[in-house]
C-alpha positions in Angstrom: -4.3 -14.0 -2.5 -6.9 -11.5 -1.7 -9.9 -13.4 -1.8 -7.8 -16.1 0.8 -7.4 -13.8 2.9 -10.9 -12.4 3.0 -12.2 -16.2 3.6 -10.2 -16.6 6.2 -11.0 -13.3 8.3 -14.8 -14.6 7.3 -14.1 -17.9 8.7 -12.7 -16.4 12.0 -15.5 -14.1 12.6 -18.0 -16.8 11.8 -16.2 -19.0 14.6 -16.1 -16.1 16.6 -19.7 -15.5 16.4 -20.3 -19.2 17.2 -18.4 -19.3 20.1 -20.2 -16.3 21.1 -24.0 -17.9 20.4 -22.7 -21.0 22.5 -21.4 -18.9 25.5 -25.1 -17.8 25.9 -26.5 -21.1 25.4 -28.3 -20.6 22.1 -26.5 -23.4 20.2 -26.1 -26.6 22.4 -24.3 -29.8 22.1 -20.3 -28.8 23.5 -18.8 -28.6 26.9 -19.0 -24.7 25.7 -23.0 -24.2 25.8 -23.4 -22.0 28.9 -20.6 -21.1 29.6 -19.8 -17.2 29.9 -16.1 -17.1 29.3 -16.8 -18.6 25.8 -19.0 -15.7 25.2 -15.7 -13.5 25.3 -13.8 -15.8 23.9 -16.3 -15.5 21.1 -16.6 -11.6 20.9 -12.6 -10.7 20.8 -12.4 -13.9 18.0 -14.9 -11.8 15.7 -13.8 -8.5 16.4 -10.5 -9.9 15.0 -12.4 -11.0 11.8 -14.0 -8.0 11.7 -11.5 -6.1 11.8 -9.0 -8.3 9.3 -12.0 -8.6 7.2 -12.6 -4.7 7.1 -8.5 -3.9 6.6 -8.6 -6.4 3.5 -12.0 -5.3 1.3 -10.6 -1.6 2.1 -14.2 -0.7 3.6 -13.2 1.0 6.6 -10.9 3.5 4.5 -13.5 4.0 1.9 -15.5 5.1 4.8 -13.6 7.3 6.3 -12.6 8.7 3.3 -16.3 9.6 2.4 -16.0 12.1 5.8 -13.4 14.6 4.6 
C-alpha cells in the first residue's frame, strides 16, 4: 500500500512538473504550450506531489528530527 501511494504522489508531481515545462513553452505539441496559467496549474500540481510524496517516505520528519 505504501509503495502505491508513493507512485502515485510521483506520478502527480511528474505531471505537475510537465504542465509546468509546457506553460513556459519548453515541451510543445498541446493547446497548453505557452500558455502561463498552465505554468501554475503545473507548480501547485507538484507541490501537491511533493508534499504527498514527502508525508509518505517520512523524509520531511526525519529531517526535522535531525534539528533538535
Amino acid at each position: 500500500m505504501r509503495l502505491i501511494k508513493n507512485l502515485l504522489a510521483l506520478i502527480v508531481l511528474a505531471i505537475g512538473a510537465l504542465w509546468s515545462l509546457q506553460g513556459i513553452g519548453l515541451v510543445g505539441g498541446s493547446f497548453m504550450t505557452g500558455q502561463s496559467q498552465w505554468l501554475y496549474i503545473g507548480i501547485v500540481t507538484a507541490l501537491v506531489g511533493l508534499a504527498a510524496w514527502c508525508g509518505r517516505t517520512g523524509a520531511v520528519e526525519s529531517y526535522i528530527g535531525k534539528e533538535r
